[in-house]
Biopython code that builds the backbone (N, CA, C, O; Angstrom):
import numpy as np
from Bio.PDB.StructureBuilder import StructureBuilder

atoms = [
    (1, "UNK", "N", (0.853, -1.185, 0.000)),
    (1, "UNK", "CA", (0.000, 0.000, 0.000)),
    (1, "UNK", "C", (0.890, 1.236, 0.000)),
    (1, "UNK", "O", (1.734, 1.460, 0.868)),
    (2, "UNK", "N", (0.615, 2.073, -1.115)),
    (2, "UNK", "CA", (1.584, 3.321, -1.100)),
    (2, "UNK", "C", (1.312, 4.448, -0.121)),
    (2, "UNK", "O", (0.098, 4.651, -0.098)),
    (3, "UNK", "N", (1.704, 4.930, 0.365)),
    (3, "UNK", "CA", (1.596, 6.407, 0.953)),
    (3, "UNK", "C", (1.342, 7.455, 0.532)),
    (3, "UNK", "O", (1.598, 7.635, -0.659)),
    (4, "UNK", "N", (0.841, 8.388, 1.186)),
    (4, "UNK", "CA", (0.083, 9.603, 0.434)),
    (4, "UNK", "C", (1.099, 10.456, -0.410)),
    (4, "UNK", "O", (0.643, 11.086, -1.365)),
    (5, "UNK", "N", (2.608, 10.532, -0.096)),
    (5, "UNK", "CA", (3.325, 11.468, -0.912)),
    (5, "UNK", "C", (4.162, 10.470, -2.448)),
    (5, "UNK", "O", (4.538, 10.910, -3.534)),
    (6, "UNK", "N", (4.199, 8.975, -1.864)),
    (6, "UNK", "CA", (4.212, 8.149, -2.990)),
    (6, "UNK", "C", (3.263, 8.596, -4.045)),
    (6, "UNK", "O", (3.475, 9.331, -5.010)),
    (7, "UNK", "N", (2.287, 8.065, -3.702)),
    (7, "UNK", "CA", (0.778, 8.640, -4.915)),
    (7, "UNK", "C", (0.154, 9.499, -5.304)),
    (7, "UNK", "O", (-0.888, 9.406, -5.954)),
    (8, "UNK", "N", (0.959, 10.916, -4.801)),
    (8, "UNK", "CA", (0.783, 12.145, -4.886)),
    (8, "UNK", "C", (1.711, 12.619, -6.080)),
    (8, "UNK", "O", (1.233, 13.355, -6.943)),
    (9, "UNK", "N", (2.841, 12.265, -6.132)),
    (9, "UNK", "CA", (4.323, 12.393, -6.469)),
    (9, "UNK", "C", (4.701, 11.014, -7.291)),
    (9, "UNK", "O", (5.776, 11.200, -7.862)),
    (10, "UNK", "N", (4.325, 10.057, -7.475)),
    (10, "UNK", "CA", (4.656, 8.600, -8.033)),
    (10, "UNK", "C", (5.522, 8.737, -9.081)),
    (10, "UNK", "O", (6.559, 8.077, -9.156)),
    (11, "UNK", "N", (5.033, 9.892, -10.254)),
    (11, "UNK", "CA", (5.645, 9.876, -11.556)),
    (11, "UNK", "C", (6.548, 10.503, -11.768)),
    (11, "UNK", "O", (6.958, 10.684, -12.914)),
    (12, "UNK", "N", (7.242, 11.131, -10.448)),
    (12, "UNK", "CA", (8.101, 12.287, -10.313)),
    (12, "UNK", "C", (9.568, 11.409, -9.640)),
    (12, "UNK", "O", (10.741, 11.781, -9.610)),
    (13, "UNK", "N", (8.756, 9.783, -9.012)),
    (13, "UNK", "CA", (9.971, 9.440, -8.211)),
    (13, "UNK", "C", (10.602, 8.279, -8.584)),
    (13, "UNK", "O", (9.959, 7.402, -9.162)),
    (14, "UNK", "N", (11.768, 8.147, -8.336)),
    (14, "UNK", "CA", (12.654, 6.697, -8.788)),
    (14, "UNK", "C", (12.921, 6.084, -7.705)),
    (14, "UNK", "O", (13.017, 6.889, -6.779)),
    (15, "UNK", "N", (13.150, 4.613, -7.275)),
    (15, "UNK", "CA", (12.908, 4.029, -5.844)),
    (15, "UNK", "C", (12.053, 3.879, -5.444)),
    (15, "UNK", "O", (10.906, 3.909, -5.889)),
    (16, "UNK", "N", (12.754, 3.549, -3.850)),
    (16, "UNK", "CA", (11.197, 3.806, -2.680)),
    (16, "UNK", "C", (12.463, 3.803, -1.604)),
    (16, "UNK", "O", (13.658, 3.513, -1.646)),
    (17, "UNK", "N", (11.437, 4.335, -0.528)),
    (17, "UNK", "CA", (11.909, 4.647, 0.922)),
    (17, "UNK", "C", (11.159, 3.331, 1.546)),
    (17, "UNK", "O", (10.154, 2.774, 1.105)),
    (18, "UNK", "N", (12.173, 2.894, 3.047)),
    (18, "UNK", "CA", (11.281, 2.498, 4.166)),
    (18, "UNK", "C", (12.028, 2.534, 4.969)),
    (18, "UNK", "O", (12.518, 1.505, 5.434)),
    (19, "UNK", "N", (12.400, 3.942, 5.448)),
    (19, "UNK", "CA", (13.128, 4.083, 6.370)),
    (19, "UNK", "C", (11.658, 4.745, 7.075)),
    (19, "UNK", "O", (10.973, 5.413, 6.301)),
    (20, "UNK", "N", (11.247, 4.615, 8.243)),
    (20, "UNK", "CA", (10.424, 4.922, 9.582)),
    (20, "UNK", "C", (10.675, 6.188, 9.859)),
    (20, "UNK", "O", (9.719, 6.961, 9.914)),
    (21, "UNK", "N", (11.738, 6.572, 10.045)),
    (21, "UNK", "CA", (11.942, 8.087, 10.810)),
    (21, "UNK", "C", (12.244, 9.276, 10.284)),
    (21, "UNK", "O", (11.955, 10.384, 10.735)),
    (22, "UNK", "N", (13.137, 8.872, 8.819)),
    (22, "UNK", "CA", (12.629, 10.197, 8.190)),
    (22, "UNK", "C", (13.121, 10.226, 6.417)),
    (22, "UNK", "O", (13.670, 9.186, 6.053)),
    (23, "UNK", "N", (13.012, 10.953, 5.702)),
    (23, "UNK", "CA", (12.412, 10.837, 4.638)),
    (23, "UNK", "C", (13.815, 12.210, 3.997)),
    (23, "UNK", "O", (14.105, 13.246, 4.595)),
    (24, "UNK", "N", (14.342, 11.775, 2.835)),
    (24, "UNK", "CA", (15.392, 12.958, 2.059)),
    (24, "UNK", "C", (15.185, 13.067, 1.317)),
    (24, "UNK", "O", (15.369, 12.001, 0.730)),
    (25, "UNK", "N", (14.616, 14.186, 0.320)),
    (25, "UNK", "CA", (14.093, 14.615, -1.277)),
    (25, "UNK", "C", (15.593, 15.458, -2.022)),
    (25, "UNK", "O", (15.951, 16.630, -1.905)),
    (26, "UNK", "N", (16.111, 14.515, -2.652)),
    (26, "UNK", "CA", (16.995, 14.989, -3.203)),
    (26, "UNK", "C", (16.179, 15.675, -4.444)),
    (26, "UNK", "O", (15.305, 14.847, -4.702)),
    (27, "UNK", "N", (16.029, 16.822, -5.373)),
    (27, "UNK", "CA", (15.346, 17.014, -6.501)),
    (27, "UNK", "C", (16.398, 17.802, -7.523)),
    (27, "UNK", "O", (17.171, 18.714, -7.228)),
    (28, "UNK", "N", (16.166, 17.102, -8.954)),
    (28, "UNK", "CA", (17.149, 18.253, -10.136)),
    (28, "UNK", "C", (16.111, 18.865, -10.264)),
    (28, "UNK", "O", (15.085, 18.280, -9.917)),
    (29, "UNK", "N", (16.009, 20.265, -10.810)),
    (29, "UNK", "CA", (15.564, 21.155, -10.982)),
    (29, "UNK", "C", (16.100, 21.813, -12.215)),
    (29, "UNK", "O", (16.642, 22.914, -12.310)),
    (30, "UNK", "N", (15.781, 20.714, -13.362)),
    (30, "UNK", "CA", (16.740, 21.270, -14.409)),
    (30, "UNK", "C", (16.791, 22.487, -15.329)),
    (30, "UNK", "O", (17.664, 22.651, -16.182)),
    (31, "UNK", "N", (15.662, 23.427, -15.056)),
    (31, "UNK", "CA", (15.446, 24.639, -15.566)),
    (31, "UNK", "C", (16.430, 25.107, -14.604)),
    (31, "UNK", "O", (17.331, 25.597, -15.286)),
    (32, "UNK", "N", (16.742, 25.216, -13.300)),
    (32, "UNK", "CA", (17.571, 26.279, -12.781)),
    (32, "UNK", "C", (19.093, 25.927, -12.944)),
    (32, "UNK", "O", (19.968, 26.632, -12.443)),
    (33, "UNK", "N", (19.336, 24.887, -13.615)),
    (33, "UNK", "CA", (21.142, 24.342, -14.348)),
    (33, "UNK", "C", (21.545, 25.186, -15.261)),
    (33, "UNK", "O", (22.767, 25.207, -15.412)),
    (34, "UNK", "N", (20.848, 25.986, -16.013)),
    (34, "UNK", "CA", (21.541, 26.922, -16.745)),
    (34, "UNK", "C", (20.619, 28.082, -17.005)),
    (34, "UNK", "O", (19.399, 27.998, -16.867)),
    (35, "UNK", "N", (21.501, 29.589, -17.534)),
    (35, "UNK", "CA", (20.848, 30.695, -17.739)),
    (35, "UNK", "C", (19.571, 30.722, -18.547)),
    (35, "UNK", "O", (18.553, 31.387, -18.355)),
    (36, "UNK", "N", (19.787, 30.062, -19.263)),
    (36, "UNK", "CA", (18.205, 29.548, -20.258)),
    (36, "UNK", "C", (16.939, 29.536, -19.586)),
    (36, "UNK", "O", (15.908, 30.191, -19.439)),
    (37, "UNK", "N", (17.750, 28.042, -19.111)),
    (37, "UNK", "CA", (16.183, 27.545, -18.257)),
    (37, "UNK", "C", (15.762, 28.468, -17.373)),
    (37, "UNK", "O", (14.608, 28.889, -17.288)),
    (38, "UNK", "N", (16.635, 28.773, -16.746)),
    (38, "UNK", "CA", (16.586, 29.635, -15.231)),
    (38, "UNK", "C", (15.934, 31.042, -15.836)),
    (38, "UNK", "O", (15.432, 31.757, -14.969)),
    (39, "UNK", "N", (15.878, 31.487, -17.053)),
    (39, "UNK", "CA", (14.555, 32.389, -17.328)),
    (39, "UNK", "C", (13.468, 32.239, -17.835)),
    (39, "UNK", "O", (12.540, 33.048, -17.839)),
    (40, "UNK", "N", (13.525, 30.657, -18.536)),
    (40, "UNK", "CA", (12.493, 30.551, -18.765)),
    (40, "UNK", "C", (11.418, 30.150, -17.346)),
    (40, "UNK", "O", (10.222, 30.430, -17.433)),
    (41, "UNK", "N", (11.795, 29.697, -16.482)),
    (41, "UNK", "CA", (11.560, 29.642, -15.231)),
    (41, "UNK", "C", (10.982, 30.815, -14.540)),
    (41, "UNK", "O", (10.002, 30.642, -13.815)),
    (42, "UNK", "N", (11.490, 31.979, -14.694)),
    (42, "UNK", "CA", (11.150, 33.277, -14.038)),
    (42, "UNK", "C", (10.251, 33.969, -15.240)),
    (42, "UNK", "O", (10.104, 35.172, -15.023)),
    (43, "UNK", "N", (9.814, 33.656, -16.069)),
    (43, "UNK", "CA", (9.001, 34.381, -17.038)),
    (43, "UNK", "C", (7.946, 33.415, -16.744)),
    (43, "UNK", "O", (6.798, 33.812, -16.943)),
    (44, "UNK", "N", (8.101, 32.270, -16.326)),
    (44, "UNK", "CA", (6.562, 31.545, -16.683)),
    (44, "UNK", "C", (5.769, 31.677, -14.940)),
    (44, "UNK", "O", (4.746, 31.100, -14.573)),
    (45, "UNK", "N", (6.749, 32.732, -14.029)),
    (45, "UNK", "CA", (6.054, 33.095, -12.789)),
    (45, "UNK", "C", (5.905, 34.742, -12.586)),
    (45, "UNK", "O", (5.646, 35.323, -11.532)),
    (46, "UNK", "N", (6.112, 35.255, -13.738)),
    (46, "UNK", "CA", (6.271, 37.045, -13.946)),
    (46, "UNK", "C", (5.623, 37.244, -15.394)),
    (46, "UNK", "O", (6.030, 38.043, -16.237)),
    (47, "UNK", "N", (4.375, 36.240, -15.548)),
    (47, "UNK", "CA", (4.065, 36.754, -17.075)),
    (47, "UNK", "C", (4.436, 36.993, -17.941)),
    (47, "UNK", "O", (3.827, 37.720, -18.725)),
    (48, "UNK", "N", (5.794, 36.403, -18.224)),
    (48, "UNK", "CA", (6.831, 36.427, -19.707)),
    (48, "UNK", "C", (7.404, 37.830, -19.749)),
    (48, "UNK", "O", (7.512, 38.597, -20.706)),
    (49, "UNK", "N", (7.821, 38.012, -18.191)),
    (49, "UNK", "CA", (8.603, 39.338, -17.790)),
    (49, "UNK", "C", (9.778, 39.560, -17.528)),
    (49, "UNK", "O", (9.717, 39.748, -16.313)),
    (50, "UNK", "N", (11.218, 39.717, -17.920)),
    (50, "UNK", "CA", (12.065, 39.650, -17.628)),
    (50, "UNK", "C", (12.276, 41.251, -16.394)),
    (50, "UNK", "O", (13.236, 41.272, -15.623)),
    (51, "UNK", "N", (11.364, 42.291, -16.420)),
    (51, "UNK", "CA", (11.479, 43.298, -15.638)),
    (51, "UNK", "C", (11.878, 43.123, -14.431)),
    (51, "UNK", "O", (12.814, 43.921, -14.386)),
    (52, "UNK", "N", (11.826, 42.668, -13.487)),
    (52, "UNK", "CA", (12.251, 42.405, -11.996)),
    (52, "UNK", "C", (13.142, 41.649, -11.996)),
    (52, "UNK", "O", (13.955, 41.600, -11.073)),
    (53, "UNK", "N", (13.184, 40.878, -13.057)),
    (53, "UNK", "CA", (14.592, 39.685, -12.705)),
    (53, "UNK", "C", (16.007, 40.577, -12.691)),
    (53, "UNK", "O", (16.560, 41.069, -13.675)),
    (54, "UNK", "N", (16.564, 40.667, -10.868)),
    (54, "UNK", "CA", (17.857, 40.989, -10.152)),
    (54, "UNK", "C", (18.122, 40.561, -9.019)),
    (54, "UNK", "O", (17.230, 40.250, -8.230)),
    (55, "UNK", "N", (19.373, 40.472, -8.746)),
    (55, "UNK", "CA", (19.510, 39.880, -7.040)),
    (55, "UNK", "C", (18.700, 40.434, -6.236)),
    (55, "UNK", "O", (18.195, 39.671, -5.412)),
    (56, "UNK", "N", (18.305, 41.854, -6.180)),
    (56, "UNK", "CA", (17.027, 41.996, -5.475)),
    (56, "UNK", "C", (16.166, 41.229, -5.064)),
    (56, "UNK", "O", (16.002, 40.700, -3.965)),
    (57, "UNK", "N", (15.307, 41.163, -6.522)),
    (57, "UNK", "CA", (14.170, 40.275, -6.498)),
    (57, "UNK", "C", (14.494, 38.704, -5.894)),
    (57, "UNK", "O", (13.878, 38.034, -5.066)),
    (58, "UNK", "N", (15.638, 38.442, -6.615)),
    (58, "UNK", "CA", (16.091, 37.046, -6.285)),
    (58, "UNK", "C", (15.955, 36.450, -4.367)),
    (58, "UNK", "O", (15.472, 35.458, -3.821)),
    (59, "UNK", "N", (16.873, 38.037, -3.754)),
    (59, "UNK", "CA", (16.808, 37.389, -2.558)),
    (59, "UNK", "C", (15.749, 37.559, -1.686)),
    (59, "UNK", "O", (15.563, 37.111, -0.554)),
    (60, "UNK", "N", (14.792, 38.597, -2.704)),
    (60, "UNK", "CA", (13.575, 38.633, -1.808)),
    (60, "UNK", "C", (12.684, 37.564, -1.540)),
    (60, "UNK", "O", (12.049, 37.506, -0.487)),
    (61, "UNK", "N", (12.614, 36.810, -2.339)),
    (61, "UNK", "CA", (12.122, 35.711, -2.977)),
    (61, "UNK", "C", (12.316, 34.620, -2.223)),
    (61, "UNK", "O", (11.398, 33.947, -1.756)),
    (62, "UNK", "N", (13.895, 34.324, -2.021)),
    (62, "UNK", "CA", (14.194, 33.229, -1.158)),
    (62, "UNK", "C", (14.115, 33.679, 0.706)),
    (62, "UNK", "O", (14.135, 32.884, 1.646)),
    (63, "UNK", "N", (14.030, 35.093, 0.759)),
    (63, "UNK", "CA", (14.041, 34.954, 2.159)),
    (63, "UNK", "C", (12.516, 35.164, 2.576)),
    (63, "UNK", "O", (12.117, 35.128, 3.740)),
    (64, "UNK", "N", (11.514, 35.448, 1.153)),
    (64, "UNK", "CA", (10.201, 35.188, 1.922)),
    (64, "UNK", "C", (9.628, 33.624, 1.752)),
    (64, "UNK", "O", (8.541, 33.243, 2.186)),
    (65, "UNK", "N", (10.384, 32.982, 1.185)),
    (65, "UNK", "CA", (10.305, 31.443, 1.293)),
    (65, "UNK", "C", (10.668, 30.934, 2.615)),
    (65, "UNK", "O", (9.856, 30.329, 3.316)),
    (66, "UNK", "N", (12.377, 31.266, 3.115)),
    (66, "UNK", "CA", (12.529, 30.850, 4.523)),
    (66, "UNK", "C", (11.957, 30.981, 5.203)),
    (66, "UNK", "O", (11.555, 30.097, 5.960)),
    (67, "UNK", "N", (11.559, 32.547, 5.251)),
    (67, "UNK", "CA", (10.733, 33.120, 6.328)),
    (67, "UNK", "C", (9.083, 32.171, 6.864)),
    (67, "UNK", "O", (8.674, 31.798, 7.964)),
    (68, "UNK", "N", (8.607, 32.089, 5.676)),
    (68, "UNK", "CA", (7.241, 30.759, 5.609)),
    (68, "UNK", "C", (7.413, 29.520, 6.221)),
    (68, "UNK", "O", (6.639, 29.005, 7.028)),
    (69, "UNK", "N", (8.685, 28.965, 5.710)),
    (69, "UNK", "CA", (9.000, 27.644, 6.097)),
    (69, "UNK", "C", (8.687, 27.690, 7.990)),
    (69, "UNK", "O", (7.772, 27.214, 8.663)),
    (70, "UNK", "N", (10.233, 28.696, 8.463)),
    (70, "UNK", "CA", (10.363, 28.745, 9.292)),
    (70, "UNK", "C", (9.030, 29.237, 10.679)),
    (70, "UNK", "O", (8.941, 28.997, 11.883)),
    (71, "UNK", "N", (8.251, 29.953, 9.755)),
    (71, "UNK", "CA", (6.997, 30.181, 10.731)),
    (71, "UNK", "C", (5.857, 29.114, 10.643)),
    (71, "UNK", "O", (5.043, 28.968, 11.555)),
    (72, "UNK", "N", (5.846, 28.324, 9.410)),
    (72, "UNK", "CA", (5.061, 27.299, 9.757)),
    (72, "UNK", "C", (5.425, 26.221, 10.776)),
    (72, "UNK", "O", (4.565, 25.497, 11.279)),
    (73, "UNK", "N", (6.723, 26.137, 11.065)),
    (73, "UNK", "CA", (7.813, 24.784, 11.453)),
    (73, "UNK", "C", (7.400, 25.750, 12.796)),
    (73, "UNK", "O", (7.279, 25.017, 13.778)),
    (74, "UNK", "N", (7.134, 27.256, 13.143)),
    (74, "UNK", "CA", (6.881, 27.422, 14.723)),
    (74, "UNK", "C", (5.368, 27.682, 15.000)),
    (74, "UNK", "O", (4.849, 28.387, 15.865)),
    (75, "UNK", "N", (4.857, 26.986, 14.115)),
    (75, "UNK", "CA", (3.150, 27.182, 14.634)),
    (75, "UNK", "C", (2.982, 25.601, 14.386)),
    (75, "UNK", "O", (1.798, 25.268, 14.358)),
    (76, "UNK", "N", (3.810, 24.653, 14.218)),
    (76, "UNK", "CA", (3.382, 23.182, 14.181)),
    (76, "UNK", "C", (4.789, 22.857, 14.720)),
    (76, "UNK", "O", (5.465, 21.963, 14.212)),
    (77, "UNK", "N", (5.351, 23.834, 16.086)),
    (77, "UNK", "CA", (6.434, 23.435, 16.604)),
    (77, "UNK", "C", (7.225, 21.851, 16.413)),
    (77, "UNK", "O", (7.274, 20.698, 16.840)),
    (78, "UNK", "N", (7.696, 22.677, 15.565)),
    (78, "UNK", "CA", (8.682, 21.510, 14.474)),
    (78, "UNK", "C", (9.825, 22.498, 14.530)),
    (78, "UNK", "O", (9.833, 23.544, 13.881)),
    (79, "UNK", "N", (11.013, 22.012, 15.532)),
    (79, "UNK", "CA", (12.490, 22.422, 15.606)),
    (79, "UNK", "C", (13.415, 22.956, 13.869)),
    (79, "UNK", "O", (13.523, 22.069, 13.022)),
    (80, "UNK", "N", (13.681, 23.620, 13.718)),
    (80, "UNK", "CA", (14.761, 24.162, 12.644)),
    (80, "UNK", "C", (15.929, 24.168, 12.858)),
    (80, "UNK", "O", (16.201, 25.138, 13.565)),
    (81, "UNK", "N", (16.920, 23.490, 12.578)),
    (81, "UNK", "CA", (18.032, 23.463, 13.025)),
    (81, "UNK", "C", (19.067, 23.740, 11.808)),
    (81, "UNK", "O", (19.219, 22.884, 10.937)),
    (82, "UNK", "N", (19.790, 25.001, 11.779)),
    (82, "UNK", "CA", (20.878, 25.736, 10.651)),
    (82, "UNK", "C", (22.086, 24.466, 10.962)),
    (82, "UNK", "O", (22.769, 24.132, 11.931)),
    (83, "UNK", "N", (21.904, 24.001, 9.563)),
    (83, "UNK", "CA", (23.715, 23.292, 9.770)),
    (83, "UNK", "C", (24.795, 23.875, 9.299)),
    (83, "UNK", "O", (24.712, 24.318, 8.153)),
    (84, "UNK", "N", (25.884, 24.010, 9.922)),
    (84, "UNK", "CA", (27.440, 24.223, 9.238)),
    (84, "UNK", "C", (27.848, 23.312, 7.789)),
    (84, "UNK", "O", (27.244, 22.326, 7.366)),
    (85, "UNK", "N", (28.933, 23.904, 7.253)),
    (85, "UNK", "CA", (29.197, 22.498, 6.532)),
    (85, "UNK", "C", (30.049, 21.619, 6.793)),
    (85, "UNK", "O", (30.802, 21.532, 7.763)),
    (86, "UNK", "N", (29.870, 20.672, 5.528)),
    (86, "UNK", "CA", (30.077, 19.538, 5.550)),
    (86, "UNK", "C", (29.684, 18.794, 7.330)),
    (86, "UNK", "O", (30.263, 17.808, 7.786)),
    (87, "UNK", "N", (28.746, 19.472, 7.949)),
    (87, "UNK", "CA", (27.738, 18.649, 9.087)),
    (87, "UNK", "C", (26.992, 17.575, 8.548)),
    (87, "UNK", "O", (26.381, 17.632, 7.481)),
    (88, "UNK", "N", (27.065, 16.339, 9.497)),
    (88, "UNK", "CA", (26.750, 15.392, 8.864)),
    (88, "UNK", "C", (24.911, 14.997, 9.618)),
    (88, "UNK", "O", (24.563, 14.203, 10.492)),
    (89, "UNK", "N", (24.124, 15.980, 8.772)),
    (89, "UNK", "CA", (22.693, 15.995, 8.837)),
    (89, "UNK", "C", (22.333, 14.428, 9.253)),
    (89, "UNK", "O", (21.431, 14.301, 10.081)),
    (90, "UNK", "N", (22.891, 13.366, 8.805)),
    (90, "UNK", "CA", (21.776, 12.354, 9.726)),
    (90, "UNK", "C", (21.968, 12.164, 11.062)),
    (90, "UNK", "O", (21.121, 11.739, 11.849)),
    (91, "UNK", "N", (23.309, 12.545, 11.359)),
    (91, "UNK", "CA", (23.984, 12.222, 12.375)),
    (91, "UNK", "C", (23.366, 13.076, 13.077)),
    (91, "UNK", "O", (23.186, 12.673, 14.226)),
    (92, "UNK", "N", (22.654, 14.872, 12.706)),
    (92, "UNK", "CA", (22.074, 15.380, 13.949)),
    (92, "UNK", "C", (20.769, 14.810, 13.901)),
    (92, "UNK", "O", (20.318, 14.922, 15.041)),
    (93, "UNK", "N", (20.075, 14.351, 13.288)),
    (93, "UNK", "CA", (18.231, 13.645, 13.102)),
    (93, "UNK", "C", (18.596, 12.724, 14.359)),
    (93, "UNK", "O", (18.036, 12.718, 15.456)),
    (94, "UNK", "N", (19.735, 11.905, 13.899)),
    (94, "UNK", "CA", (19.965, 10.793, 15.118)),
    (94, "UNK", "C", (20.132, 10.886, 16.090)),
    (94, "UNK", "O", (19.516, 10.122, 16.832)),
    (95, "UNK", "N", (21.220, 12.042, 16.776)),
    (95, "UNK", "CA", (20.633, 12.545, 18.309)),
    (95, "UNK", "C", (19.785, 13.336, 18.393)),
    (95, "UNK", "O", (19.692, 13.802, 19.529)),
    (96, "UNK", "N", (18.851, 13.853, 17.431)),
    (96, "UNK", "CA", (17.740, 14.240, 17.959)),
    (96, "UNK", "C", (16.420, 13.288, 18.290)),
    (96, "UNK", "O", (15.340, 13.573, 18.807)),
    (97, "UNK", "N", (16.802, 12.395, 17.923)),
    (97, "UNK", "CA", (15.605, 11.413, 17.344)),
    (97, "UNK", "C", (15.659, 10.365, 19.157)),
    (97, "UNK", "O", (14.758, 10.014, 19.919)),
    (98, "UNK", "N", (17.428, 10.167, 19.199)),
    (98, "UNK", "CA", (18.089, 9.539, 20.629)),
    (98, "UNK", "C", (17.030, 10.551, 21.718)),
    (98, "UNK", "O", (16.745, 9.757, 22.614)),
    (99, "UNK", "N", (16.656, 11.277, 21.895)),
    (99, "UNK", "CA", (16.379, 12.317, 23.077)),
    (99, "UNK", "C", (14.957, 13.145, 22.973)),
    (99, "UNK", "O", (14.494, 14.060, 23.653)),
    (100, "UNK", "N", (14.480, 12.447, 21.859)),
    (100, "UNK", "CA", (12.758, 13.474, 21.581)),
    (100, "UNK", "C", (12.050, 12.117, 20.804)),
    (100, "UNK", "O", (12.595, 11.289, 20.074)),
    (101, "UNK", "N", (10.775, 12.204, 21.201)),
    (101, "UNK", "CA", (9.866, 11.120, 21.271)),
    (101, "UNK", "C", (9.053, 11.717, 20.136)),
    (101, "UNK", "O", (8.683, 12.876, 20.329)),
    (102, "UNK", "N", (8.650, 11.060, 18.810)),
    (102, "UNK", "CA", (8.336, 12.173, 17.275)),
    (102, "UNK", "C", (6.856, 11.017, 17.026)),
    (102, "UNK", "O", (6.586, 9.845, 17.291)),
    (103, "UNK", "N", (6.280, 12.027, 16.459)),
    (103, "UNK", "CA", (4.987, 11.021, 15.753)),
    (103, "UNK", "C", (4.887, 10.745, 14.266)),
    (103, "UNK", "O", (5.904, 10.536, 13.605)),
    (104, "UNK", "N", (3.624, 10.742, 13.710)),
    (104, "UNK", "CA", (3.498, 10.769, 12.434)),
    (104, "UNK", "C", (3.737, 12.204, 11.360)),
    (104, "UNK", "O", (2.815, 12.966, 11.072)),
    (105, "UNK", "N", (4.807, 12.321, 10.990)),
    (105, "UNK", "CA", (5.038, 13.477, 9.844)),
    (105, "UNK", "C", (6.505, 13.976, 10.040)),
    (105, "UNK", "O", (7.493, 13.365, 10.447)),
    (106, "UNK", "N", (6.360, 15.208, 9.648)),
    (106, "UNK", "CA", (7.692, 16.451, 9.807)),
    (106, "UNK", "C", (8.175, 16.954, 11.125)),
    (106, "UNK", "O", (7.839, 17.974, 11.727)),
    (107, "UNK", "N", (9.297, 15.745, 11.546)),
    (107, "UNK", "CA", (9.384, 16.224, 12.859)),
    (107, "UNK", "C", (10.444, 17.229, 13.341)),
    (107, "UNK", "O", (10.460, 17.641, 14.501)),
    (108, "UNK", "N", (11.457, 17.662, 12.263)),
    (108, "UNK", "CA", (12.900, 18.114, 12.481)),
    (108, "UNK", "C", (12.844, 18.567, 11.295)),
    (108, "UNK", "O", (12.315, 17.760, 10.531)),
    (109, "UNK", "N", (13.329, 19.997, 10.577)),
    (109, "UNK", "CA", (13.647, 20.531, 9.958)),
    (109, "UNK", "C", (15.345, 21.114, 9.719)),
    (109, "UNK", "O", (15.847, 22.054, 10.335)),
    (110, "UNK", "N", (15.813, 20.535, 8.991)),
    (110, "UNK", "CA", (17.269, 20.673, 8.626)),
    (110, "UNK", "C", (17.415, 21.759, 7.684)),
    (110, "UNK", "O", (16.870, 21.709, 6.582)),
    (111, "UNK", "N", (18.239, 22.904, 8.118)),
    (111, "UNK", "CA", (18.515, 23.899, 6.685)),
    (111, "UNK", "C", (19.952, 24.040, 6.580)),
    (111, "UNK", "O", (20.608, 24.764, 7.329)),
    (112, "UNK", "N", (20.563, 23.153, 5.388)),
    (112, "UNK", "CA", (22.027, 23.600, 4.625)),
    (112, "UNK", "C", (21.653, 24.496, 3.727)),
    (112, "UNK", "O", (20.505, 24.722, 3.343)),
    (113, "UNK", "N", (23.220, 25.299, 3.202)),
    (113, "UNK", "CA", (23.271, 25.669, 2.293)),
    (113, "UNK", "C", (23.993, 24.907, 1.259)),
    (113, "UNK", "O", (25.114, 24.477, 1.529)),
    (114, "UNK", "N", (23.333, 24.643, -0.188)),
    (114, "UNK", "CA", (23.777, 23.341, -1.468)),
    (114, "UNK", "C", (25.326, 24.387, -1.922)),
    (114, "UNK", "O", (25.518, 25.585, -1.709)),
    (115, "UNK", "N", (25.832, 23.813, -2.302)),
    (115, "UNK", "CA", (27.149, 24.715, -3.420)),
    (115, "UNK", "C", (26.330, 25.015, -4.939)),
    (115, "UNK", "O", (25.656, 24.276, -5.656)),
    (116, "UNK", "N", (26.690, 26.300, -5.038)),
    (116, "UNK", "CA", (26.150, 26.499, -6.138)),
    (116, "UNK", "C", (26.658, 26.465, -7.184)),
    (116, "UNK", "O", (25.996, 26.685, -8.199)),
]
sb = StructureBuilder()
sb.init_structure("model")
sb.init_model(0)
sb.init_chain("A")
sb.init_seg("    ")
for serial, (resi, resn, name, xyz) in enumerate(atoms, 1):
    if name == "N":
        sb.init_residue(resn, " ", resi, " ")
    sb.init_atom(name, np.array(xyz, "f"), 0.0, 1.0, " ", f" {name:<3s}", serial, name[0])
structure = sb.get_structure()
């Protein structure tokens, strides 16, 4: 029997998970791999506008994304935890997981930064 983000997502995924405690979405995003895509990307969310596209806009963008994440994760008090690099993210799930008692869903929120 599949799970709701299996059969939500099915045609999008390769594998399967059955790990119990928690769940890693690696995703390509192959419009944002090169300058091309990466406008055709921003025109098909600005009405075929290249006008706003600048680091401006860019980081406004991503810090009103964090900003969401992070206030939903504190109104369904779900911990956020900033990693350093090369921190080895399972290794903190695992003492967190050692010392906090978690139910069904999103229990720990991990934020790296990817190399760009």
């Amino acid at each position: 029997m599949a799970d709701s983000l299996s059969e939500r997502y099915g045609d999008l995924l390769t594998g399967s998970y059955d790990c119990v405690d928690r769940i890693v979405l690696n995703a390509y995003f192959s419009l944002g791999y090169n300058p091309g895509g990466f406008r055709v990307w921003w025109r098909r969310l600005h009405q075929d506008s290249d006008e706003q596209l600048d680091n401006t806009h860019l980081m406004r963008m991503a810090g009103r994304f964090a900003r969401r994440v992070r206030a939903w994760a504190a109104v369904s008090q779900i911990p956020v935890i900033d990693c350093g690099r090369r921190e080895r993210k399972h290794r903190v799930a695992e003492d967190y997981l050692a010392t906090h008692a978690v139910g069904y869903g999103v229990f720990l929120i991990l934020v790296a930064k990817a190399p760009s």
